[in-house]
C-alpha positions as CSV (number, residue, x, y, z in Angstrom):
1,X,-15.1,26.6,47.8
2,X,-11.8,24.9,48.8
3,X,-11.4,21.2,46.9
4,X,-11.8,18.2,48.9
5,X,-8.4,16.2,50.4
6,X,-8.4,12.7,48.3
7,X,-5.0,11.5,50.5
8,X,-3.9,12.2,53.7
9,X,-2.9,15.4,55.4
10,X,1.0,15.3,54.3
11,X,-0.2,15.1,50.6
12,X,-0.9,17.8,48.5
13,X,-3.3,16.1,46.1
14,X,-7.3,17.3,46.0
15,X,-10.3,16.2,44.2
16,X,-11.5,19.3,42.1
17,X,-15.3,18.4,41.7
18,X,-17.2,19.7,38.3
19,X,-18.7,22.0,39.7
20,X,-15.9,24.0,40.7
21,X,-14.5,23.4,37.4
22,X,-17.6,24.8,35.6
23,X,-17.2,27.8,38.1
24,X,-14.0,28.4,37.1
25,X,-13.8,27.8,33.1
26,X,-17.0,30.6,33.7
27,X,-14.8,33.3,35.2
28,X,-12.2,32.8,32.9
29,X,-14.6,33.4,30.0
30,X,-15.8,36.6,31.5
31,X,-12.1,37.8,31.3
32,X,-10.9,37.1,34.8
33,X,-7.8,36.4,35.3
34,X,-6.4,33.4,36.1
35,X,-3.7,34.5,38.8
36,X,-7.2,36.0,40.7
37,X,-9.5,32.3,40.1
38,X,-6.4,30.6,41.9
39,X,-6.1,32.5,44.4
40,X,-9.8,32.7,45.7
41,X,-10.1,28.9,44.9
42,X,-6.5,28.4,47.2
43,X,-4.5,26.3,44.3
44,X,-1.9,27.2,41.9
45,X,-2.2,28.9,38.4
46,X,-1.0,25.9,36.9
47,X,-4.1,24.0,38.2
48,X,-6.8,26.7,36.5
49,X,-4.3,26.8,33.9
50,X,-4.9,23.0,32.8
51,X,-8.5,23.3,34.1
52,X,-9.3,26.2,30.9
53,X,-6.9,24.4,28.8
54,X,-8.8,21.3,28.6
55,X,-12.7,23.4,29.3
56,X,-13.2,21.4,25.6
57,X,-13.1,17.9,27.5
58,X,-14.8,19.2,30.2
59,X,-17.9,20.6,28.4
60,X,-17.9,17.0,26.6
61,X,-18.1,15.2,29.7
62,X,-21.0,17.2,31.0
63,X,-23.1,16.6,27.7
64,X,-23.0,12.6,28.8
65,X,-23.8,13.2,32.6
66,X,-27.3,12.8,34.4
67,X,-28.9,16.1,35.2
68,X,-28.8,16.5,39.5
69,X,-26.5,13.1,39.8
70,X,-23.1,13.5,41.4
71,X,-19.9,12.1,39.2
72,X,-19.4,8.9,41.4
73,X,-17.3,5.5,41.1
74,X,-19.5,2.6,40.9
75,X,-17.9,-0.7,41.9
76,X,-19.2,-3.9,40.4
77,X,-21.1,-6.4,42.2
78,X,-18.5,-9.5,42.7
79,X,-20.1,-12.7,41.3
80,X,-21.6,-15.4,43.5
81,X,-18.8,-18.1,42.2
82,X,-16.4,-15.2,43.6
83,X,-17.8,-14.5,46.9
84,X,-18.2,-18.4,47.7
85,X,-14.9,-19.0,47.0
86,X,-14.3,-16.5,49.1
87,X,-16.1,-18.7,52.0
88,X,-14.7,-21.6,50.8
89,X,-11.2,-19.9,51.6
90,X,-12.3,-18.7,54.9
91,X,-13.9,-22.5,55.9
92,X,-10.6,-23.8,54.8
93,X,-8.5,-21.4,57.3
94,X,-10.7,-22.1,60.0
95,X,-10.0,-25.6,59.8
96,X,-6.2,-25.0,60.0
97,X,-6.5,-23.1,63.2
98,X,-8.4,-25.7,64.6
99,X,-5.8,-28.2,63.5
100,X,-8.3,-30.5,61.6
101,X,-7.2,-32.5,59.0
102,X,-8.1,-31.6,55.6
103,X,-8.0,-34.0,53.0
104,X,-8.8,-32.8,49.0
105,X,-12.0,-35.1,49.0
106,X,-13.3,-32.8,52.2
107,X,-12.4,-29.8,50.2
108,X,-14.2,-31.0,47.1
109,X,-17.4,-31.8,49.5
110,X,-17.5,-28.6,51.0
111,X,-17.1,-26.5,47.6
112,X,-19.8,-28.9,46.3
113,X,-22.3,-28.1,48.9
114,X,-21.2,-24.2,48.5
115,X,-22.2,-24.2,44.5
């Protein structure tokens, strides 16, 4: 299974997922060698080198994750205050395309009626 592409074509940089990992640490405990898990997975030694160097932090990491759930990034929700500023920033560009005149007190109306 070849890794997934985390950058453009021109780079050289994949995502190896846990999986795979797991897959490999495997074979190399059943006395495979490591030249023949690089070359069926398409990456250098040095990759599934590092990957059974470190099996130790890998094994730990599976003990803390949810059986059947994918390792994913999870962004955090931006607070309300944050998003209407946001719109507050928007409303205020608006207005300078349309030429209006802005004054502080109409600024501090606006973010009033925002929050």
């Amino acid at each position: 299974m070849a890794p997934k592409k985390i950058h453009s074509e021109s780079a050289r940089r994949y995502a190896i997922t846990l999986e795979d990992k797991l897959v490999m640490i495997k074979r190399h405990e059943k006395d495979e060698k490591v030249v023949a898990i690089a070359q069926s997975f398409g990456m250098s030694q040095t990759t599934v080198s590092t990957i059974v160097h470190i099996k130790d932090k890998i094994s730990a990491h599976i003990k803390f994750e949810v059986p059947g759930m994918k390792n994913t990034v999870i962004n955090k929700k931006r607070g309300k205050i944050f998003e209407e500023t946001g719109n507050l920033s928007l409303w205020i560009v608006g207005l300078n395309r349309q030429r209006a005149a802005i004054s502080q007190e109409i600024i501090q109306e606006k973010a009033l009626s925002l929050f």
